[in-house]
N, C-alpha and C positions, 0 to 999 in steps of 0.2 A: 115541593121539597124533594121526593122522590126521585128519579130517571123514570120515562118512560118507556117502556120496549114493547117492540110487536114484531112478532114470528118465532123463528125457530134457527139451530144452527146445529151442527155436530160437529165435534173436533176428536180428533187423532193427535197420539202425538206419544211421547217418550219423557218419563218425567225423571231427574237427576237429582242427587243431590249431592251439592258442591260444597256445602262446609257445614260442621256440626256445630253445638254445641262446646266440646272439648277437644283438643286434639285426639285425646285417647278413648272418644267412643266411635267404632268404627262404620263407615257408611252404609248405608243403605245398596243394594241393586239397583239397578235403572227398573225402570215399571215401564210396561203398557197402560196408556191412558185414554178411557174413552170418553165423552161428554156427550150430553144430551141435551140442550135446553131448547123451552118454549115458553112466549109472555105474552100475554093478550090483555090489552083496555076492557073494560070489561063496561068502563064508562067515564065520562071526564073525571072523577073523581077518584076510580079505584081501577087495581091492576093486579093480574094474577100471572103467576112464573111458576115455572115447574124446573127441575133440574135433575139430573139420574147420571153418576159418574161411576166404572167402572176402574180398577185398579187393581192390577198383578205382577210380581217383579217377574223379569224377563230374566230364563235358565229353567233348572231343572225343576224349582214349585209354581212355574207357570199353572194357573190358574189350583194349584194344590193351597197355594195361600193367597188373599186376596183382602178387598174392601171397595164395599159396594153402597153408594149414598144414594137417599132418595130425597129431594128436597122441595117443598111448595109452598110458599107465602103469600098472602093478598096484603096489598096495602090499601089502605081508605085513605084521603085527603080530608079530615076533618074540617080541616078551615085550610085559608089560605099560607097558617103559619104551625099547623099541627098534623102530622098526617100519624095513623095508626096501621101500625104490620103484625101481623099473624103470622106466626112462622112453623112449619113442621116439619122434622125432619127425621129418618130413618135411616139407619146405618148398622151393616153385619159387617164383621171382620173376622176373618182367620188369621192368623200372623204365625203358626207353624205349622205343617203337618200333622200332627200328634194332636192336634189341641180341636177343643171345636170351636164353633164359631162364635163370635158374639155379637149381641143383638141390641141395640139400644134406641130408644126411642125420643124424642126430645120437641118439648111444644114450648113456644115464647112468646110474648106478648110484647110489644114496645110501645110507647109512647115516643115522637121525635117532636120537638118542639123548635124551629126556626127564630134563635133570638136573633142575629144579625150577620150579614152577610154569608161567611161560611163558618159561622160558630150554632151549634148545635145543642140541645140537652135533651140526652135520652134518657129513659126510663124503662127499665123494661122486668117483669117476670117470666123464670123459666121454672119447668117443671122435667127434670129428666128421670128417667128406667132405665138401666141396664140389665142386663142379664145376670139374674145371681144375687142382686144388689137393690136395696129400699129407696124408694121413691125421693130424689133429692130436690129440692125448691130452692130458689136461688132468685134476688133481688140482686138490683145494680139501679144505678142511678150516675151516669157521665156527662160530662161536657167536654165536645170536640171541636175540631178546626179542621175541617175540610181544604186539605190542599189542593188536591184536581178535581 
């Protein structure tokens, strides 16, 4: 059900943003953007990804403000028509000068279940922290239609 990957890649690049929300909230800076990823089989069945992206808008809070992701999920192939991901992620953001960072931390569990062709039903529990702020738990249960 999954994609499989193996190795490693790093990207560079300049990230933009071309249209909001509203007219009247005004844009963002352009960012430096760095990427990190590696994915490894670990066995026919199961696969592990790591991910570490760096981000800071370009000017004068270069690197004064920022946001820093750290990401790692395994998935298992339960069967030929259920696989399970484990997902964890870690994320600090400063977003002014003045302010400090924040910290949040975030674990999820999914179930995807393959009913047919490119339609999908996930399941999944999460469990996030934020800095400052009580433990929030979070259920979802979707059905999708995988276009590419």
């Amino acid at each position: 059900i999954s994609d499989r990957f193996y190795g490693w890649d790093v990207t560079l690049g300049t990230k933009v943003e071309l249209l909001t929300a509203k007219s009247s909230i005004k844009r963002t800076l352009p960012a430096a953007d760095v990427t990190a990823r590696y994915s490894r089989p670990i066995s026919w069945r199961s696969q592990l990804n790591e991910k570490f992206t760096v981000n800071s808008p370009i000017g004068g809070s270069f690197f004064r403000t920022y946001s820093i992701t750290s990401a790692s999920d395994f998935s298992y192939e339960v069967t030929n028509r259920i696989d399970f991901v484990i997902n964890y992620r870690l994320k600090s953001e400063k977003r002014s000068k003045e302010t400090a960072a924040l910290t949040s931390h975030s674990l999820t569990t999914l179930f995807i279940f393959h009913i047919e062709n490119q339609v999908n039903l996930i399941t999944s529990i999460q469990l996030t922290k934020s800095s400052g702020t009580p433990l929030n738990q979070s259920y979802m249960m979707t059905l999708n239609y995988r276009v590419f």
